[in-house]
C-alpha positions as CSV (number, residue, x, y, z in Angstrom):
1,X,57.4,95.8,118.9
2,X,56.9,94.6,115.4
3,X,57.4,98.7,114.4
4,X,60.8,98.3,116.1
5,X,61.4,95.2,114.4
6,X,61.0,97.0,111.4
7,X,63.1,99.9,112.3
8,X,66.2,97.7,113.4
9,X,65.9,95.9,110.1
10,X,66.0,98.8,108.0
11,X,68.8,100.4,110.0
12,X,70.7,97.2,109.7
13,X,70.5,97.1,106.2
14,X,70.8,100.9,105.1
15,X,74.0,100.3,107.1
16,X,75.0,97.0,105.2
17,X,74.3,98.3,102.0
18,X,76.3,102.2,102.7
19,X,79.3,99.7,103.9
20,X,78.8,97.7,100.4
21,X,79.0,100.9,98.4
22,X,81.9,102.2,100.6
23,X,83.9,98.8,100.0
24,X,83.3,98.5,96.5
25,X,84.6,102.6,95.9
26,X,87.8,101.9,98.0
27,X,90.7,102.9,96.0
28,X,92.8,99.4,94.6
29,X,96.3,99.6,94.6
30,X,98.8,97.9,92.6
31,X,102.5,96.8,94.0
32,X,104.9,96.1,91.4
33,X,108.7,96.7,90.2
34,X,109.1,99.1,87.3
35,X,112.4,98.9,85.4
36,X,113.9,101.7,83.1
37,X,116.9,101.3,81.0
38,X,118.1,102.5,77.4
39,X,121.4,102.2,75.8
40,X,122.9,105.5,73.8
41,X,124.7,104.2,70.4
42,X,127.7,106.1,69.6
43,X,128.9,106.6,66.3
44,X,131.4,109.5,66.6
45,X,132.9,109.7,69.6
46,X,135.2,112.7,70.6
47,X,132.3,114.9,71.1
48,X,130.2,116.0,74.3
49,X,126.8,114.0,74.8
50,X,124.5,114.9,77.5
51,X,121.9,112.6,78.4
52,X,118.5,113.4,80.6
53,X,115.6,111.2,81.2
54,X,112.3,111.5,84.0
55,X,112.7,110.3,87.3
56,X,109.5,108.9,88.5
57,X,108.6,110.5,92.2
58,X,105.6,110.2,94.8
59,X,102.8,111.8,95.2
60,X,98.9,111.4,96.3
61,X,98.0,108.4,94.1
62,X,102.0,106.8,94.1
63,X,104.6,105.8,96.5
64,X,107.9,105.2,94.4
65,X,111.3,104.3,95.7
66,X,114.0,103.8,93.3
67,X,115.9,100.4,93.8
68,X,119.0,101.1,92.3
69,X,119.9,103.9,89.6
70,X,123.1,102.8,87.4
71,X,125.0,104.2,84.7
72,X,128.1,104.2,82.4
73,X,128.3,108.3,83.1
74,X,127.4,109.8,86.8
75,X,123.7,110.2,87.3
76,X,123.1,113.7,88.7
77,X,119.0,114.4,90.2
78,X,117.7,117.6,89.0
79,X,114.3,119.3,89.1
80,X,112.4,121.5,86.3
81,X,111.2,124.9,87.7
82,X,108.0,124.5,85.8
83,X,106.0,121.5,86.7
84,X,108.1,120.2,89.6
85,X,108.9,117.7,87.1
86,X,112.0,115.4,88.4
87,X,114.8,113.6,86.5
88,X,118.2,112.1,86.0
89,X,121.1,114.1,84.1
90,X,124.3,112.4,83.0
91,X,127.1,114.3,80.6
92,X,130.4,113.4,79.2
93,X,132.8,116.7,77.4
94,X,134.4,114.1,75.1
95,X,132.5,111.0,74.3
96,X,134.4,107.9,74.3
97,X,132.5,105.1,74.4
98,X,130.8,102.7,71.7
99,X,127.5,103.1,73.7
100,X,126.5,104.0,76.7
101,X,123.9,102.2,79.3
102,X,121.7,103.2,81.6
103,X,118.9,101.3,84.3
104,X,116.7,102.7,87.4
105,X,114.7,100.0,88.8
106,X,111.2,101.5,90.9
107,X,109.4,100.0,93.6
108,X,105.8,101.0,93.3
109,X,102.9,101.1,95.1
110,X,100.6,103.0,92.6
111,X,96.3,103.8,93.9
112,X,93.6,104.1,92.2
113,X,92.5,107.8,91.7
114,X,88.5,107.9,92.3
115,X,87.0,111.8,92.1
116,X,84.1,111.3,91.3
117,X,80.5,109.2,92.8
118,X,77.3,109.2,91.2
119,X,78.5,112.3,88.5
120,X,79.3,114.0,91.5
121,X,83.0,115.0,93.0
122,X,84.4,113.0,95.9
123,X,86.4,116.0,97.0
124,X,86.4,119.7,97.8
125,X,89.9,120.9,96.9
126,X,91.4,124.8,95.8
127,X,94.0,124.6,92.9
128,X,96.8,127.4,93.2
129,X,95.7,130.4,90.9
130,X,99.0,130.0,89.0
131,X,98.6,126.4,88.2
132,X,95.9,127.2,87.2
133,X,96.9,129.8,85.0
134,X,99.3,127.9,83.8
135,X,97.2,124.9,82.1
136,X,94.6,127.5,80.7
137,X,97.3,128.7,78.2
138,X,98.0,127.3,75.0
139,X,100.9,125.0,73.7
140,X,102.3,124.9,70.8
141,X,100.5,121.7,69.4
142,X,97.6,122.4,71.8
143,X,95.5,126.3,70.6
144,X,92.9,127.4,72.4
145,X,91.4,129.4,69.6
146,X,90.6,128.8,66.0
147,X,88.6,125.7,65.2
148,X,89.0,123.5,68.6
149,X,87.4,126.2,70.2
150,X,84.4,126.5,67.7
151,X,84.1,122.6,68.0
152,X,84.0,123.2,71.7
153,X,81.6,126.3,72.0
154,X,79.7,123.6,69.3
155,X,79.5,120.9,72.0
156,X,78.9,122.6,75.2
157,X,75.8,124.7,73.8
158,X,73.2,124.8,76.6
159,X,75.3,123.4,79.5
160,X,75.6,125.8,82.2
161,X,77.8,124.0,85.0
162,X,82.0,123.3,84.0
163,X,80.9,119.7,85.0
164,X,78.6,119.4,82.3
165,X,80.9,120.8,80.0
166,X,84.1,118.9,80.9
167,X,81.5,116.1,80.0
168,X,80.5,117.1,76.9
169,X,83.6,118.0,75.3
170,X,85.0,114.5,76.9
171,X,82.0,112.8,75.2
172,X,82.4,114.4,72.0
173,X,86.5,113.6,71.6
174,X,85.0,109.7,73.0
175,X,82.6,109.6,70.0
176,X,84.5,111.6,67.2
177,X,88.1,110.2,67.2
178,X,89.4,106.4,67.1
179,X,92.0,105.0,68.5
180,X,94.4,104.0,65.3
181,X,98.2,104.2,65.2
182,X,98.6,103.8,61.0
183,X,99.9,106.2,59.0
184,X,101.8,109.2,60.4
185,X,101.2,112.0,62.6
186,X,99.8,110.5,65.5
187,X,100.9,110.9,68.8
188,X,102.2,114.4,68.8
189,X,99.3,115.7,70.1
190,X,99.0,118.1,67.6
191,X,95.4,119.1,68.1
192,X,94.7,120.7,64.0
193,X,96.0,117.5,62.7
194,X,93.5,115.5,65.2
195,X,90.5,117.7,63.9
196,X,91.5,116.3,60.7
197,X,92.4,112.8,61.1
198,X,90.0,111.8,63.5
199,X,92.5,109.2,64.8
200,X,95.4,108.6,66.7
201,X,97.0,107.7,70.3
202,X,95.9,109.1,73.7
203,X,98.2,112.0,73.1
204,X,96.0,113.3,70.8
205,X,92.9,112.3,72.5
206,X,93.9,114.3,75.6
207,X,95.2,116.9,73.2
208,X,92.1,117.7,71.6
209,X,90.2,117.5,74.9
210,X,92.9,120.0,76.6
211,X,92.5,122.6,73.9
212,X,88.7,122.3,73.7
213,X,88.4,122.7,77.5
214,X,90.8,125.2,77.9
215,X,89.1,127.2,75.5
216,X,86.3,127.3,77.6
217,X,88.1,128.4,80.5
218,X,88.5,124.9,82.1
219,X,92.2,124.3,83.3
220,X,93.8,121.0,82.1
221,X,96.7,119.3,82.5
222,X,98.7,116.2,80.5
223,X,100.6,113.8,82.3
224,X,102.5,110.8,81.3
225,X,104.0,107.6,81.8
226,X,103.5,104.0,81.2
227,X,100.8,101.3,81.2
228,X,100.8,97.9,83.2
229,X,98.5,95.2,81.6
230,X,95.7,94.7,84.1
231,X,95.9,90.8,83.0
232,X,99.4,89.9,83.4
233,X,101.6,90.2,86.2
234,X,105.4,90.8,84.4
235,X,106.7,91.4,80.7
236,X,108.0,93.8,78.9
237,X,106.2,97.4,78.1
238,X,106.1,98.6,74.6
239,X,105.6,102.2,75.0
240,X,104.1,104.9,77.0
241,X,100.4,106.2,78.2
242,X,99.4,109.5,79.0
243,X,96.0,110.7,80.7
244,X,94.6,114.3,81.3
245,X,93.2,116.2,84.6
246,X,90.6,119.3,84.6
247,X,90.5,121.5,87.1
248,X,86.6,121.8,88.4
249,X,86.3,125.1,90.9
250,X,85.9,123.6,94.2
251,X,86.5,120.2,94.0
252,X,90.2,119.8,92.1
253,X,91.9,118.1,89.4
254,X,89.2,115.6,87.8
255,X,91.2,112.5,86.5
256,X,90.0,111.6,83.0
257,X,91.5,108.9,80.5
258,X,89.6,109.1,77.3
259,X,91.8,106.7,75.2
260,X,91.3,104.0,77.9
261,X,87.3,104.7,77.8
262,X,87.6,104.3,73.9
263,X,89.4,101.0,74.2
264,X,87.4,99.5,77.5
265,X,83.5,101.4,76.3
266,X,82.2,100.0,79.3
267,X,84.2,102.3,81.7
268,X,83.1,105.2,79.7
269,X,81.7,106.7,83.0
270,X,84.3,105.2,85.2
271,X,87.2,107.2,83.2
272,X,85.5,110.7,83.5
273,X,86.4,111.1,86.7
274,X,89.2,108.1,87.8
275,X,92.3,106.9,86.6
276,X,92.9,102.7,87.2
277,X,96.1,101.5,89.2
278,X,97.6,100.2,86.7
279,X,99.9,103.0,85.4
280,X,102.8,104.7,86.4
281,X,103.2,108.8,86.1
282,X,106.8,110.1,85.5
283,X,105.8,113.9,84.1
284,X,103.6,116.6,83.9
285,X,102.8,119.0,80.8
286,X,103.8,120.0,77.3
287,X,106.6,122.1,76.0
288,X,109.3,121.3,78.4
289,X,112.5,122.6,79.2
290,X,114.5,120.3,81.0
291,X,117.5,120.9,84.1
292,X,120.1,121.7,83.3
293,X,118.6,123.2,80.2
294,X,118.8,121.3,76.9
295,X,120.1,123.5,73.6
296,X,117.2,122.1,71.6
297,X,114.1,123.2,71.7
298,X,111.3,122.5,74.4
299,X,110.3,118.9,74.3
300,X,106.9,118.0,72.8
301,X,106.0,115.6,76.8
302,X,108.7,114.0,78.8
303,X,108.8,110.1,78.8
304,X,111.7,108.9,77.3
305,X,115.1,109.8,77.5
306,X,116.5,112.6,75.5
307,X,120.5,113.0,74.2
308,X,122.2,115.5,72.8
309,X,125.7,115.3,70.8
310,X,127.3,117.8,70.0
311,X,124.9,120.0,70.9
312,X,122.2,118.9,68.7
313,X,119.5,116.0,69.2
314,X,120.6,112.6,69.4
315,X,118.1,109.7,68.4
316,X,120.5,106.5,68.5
317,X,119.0,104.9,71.7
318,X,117.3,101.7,72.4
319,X,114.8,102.1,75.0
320,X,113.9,99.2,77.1
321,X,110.7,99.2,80.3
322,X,109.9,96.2,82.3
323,X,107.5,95.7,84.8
324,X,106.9,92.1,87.2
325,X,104.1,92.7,90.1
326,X,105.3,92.2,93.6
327,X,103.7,89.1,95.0
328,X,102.8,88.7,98.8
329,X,105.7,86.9,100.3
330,X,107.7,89.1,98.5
331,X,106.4,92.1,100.2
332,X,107.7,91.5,103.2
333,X,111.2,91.2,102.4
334,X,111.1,94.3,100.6
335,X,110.0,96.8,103.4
């Protein structure tokens, strides 16, 4: 009897302790209201202005509905051929207007991505051979040859599995840059400029990790959007925040956030593999060319709204992104 005893015990508490781990690696999720909105100035009307900016959308890891989408021009949805990437498109022949405003307010429900337990991936997932082809390539900040790819090959000397080079070129950008906005030529994600600087904002963290794992035949992918401040629960957001996925054969798109890691050390590990809830995505990849097409060139990464006058780039806006959390008794009334 006392061996029973003894077996029922441990059963009991293998099981409690599996149900603790499983509990403590469900996914959080964050509910909140995102708002967009940016006024064009215009200085010389008579002229054609044609305005596009992202359209955030769901998918796995975030359920968005858009409020309300208004405008001082009619808001047409399009979709970019490359990247699935969704947005908003507005165009006038003959401005007319002193400015121009625009607002989209989102109701999101955004998930914590987890991919990976114990160093291991969570999931066993095919990526299409074109996307994957795709994200192997160069851009035209981001080589995959030349000196990131000697600083790779450097780094990933005597690992044998893409896991544990993923993790050693994500270690190396962790240890080797800093995350410092002074001076210029940050956050272009121009990946020769990083090797020199050794500094800048997560677009040229994820830069230099895309191009060193690339270069090692690992596909990788940049997406962006915007942070939410995990200790407030409404304000205003200053600017955007973009993350990186590889592609491990098998298992799927590994989330990583390397300038978050930098920023928070202690989640070193828990960034090589997850991405927090407290971010919204609104595109996917470098070099973009927009729908309709724009007449300038392709854009560097997608986040804030681009104009054109007259044909050429337009920088006179005033960009403006809010968030406030959606509290419990509030929930209700909005489903």
């Amino acid at each position: 009897m006392r061996i029973l005893r003894l077996i029922l015990v441990l059963a009991l508490t293998s099981g409690a302790m599996a149900q603790a781990r499983s509990a403590e690696a469900k996914p959080q999720s964050r509910h909140f209201m995102f708002t967009y909105s940016f006024t064009v100035r215009n200085s010389d009307p008579g002229k054609r202005l044609r305005i596009w900016f992202p359209l955030a959308h769901s998918d796995a890891w975030q359920q968005v509905n858009v409020v309300n989408a208004t405008g001082d021009l009619p808001l047409r949805r399009t979709k970019a051929a490359e990247n699935g990437n969704e947005m908003f498109y507005a165009e006038t022949a003959k401005a007319s207007q002193p400015e121009y405003k625009f607002a989209v307010q989102y109701d999101v429900v955004r998930t914590e991505r987890l991919a990976m337990e114990d160093g291991k991936p969570l999931a066993h997932q095919k990526v299409a051979k074109a996307e994957d082809a795709r994200f192997l390539l160069p851009d035209r900040m981001v080589p995959v040859s030349g000196r990131p790819a000697e600083l790779a090959q450097q780094q990933v000397a005597g690992k044998t599995t893409e896991l544990e080079k993923a993790r050693a070129i994500y270690d190396y950008v962790f240890a080797t840059l800093r995350y410092d906005k002074t001076g210029t030529g940050w956050g272009r994600g121009d990946v020769l400029w990083v090797c020199d600087a050794k500094h800048g904002n997560c677009t040229d963290f994820h830069s230099l990790f895309a191009s060193m794992a690339r270069s090692q035949g690992i596909p990788t992918r940049f997406a962006i959007g915007f942070p939410l401040p995990a200790d407030k629960h409404a304000g205003d957001i200053a600017g955007y925040h973009c993350w990186a996925d590889f592609d491990l054969k098998g298992a799927g798109w590994i989330p990583i956030d390397i300038s978050e890691a930098w920023k928070h050390p202690e989640k070193k590990d828990y960034f090589f593999g997850a991405h927090d809830q407290n971010r919204v995505q609104f595109s996917v990849g470098r070099d973009l060319t927009l729908n309709p097409k724009q007449a300038g060139a392709p854009l560097n990464y997608f986040v804030y709204p681009y104009v054109e006058y007259d044909g050429k780039e337009y920088s006179n806006v005033d960009n403006h992104f809010s968030f406030a959390d959606v509290a419990d008794q509030q929930r209700a009334a909005l489903r």
